[in-house]
C-alpha positions as CSV (number, residue, x, y, z in Angstrom):
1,X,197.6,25.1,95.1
2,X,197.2,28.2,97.4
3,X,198.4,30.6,94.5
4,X,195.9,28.6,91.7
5,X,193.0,29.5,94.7
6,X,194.3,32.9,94.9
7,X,193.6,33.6,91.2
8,X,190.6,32.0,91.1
9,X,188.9,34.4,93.7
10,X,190.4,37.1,92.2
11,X,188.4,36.2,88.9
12,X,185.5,36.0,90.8
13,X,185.2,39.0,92.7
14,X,186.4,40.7,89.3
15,X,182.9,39.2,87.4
16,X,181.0,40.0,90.9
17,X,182.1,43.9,90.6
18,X,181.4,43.7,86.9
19,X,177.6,42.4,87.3
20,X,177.2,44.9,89.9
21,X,177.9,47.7,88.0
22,X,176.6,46.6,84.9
23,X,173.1,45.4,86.1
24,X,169.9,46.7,85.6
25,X,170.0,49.7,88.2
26,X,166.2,50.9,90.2
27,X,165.7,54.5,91.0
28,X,165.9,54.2,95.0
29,X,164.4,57.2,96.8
30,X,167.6,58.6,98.0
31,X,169.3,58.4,94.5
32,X,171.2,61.6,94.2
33,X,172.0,63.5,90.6
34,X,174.3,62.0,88.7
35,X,175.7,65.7,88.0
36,X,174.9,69.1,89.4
37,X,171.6,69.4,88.0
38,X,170.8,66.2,86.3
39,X,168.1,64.0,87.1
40,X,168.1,60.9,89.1
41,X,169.8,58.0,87.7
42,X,167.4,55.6,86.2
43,X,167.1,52.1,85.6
44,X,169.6,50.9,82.7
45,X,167.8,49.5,79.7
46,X,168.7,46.9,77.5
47,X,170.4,47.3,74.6
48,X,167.7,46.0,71.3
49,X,169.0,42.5,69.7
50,X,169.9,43.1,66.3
51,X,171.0,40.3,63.4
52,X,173.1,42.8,60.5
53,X,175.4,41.5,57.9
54,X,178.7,43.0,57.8
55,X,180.9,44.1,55.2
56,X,181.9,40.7,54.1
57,X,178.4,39.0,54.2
58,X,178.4,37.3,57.9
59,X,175.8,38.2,60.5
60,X,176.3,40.1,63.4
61,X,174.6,39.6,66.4
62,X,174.7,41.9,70.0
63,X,174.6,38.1,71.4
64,X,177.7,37.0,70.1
65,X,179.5,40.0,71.7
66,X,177.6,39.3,75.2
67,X,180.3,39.9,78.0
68,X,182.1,42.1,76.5
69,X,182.0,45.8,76.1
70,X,180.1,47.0,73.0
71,X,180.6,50.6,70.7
72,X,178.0,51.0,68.3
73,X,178.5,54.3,66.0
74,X,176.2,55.2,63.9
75,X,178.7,56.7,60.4
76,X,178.0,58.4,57.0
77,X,180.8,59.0,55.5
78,X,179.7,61.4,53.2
79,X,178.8,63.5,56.2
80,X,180.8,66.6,57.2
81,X,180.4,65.7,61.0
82,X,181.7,62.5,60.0
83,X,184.6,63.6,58.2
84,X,185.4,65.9,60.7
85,X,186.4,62.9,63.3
86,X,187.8,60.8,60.1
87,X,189.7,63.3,57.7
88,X,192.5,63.5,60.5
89,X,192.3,59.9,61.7
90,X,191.1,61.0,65.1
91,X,187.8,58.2,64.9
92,X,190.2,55.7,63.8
93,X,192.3,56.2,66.2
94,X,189.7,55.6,68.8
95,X,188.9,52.5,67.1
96,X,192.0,50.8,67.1
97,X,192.9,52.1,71.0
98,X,189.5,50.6,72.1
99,X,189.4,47.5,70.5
100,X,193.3,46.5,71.4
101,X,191.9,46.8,75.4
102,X,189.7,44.2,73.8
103,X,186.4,46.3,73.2
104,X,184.0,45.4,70.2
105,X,183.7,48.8,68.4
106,X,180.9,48.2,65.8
107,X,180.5,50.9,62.7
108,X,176.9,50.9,61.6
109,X,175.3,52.6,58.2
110,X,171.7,53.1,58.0
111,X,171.8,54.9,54.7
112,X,169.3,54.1,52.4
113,X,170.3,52.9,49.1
114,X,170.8,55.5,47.0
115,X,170.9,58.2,49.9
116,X,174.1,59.7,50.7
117,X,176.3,57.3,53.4
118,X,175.1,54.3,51.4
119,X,177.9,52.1,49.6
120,X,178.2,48.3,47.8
121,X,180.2,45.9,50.0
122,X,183.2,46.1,48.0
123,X,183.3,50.0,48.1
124,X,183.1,49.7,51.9
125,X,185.9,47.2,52.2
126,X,187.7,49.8,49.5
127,X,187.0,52.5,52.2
128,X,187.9,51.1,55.2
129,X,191.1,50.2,53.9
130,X,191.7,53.7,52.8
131,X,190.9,55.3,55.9
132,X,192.4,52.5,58.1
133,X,189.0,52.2,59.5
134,X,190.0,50.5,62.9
135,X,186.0,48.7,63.5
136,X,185.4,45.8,64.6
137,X,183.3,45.3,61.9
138,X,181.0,47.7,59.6
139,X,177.4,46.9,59.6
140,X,175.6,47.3,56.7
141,X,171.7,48.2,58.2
142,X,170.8,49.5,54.5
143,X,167.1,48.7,55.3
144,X,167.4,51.1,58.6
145,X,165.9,47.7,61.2
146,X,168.6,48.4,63.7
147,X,168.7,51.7,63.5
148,X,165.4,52.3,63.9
149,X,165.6,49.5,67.0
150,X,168.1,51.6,69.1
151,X,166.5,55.0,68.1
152,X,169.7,56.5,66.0
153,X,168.9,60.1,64.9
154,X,172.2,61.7,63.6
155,X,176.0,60.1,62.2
156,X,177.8,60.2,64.4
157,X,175.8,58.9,67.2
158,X,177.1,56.6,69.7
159,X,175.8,53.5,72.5
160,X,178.1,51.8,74.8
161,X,176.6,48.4,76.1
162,X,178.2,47.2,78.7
163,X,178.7,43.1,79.1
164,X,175.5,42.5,81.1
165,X,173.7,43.5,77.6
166,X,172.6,47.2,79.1
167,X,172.9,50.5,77.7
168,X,175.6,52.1,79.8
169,X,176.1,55.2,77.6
170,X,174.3,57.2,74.5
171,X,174.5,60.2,72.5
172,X,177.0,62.5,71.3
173,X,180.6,61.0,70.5
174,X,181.8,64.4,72.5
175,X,180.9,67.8,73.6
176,X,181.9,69.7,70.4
177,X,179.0,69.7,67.8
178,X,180.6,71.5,65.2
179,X,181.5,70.2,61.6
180,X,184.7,72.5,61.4
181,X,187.7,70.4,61.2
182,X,189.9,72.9,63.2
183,X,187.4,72.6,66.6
184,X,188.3,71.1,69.4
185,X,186.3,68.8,72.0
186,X,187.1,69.2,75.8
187,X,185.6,66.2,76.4
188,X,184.9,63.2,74.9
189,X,181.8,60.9,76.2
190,X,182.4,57.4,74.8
191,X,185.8,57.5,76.2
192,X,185.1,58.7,79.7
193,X,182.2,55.9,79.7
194,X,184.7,53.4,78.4
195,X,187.2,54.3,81.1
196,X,184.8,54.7,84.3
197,X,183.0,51.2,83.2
198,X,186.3,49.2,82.6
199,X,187.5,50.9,86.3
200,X,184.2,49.4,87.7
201,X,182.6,53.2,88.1
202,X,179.7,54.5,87.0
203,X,180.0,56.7,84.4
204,X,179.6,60.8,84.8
205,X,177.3,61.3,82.1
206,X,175.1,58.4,80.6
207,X,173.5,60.3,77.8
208,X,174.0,63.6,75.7
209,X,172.5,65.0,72.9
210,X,173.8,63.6,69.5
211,X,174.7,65.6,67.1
212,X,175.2,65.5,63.2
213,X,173.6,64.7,60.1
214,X,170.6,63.5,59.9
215,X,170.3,59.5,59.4
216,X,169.7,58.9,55.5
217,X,166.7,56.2,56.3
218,X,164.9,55.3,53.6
219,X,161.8,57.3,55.0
């Protein structure tokens, strides 16, 4: 009985670090930088609902995915900064690491039909199989609603909403915006927000600029 008590208040002051660091956050008058230089940290917003079908016709929601940490990337892949992190697996990778720690890592394409990026269901399920694209699922925003909601300017671009429903990071998948296939990164963004937000930190950076191709949105 004492060790079933144990757990139990272990689970509970597990959620009760996780809705601290995940909620909402004020700007307090003694906030310090988040980095040498930066601005105050601000409040967090909330992440925009969205409904999108996936690849094999069911809708997606950010509601069924509430409590549980959320990747959205924004992906052309037609685009050279997109190949650059799929040609050698590396974006896959990330995928599949991410999503066995039991993260929902959601592939979005807001190319316009016809525009470059934009494919038929069963060329996308044709795709992911030959790139072992690791995705929870791959959203298919053809009419550019959800990308348009969260404000997604370039493929890649990248949000991570933590379980509360709030935007915890956004921006640039890492610190190398070059399309040559032979550059390195030094640092990659998603995954140090993953990290400090799984550890119950606060992340060192909460937004970058993204960089890329242009979203192919109908207009």
């Amino acid at each position: 009985m004492k060790k079933t008590s144990w757990f139990v208040s272990a689970a509970l002051a597990s959620l009760a670090t996780l809705a601290a660091v995940c909620a909402p956050r004020p700007v307090r008058a003694d906030d310090k930088p988040a980095a040498p230089g930066g601005e105050p940290k601000k409040e967090r917003p909330a992440a925009p609902a969205f409904k999108v079908k996936d690849v094999d016709g069911k809708e997606r929601t950010l509601e069924e995915f509430k409590g549980k940490w959320v990747v959205l990337e924004w992906t052309n892949l037609g685009c050279p900064f997109v190949k650059k992190h799929y040609d050698p697996g590396t974006m896959q990778a990330l995928q599949k690491t991410w999503t066995d720690k039991g993260v929902v890592w959601l592939s979005v394409c807001s190319s316009a039909p016809g525009k470059q990026g934009s494919m038929e269901p069963d060329a996308w399920k044709q795709a992911i199989a030959e790139k072992k694209i690791a995705s929870t699922a791959v959203l298919l925003d053809g009419d550019g609603t959800m990308g348009h909601a969260y404000g997604a300017r370039t493929t890649p671009h990248l949000w991570v909403v933590c379980p509360k429903g709030t935007i915890w990071y956004t921006g640039a998948i890492d610190d190398n915006p070059s399309n040559a296939p032979e550059s390195k990164a030094t640092r990659n963004y998603v995954v140090e927000a993953l990290e400090a937000g799984l550890a119950g930190k606060e992340p060192e950076v909460t937004e970058t600029k993204p960089y890329g191709c242009s979203v192919k949105y109908a207009k």
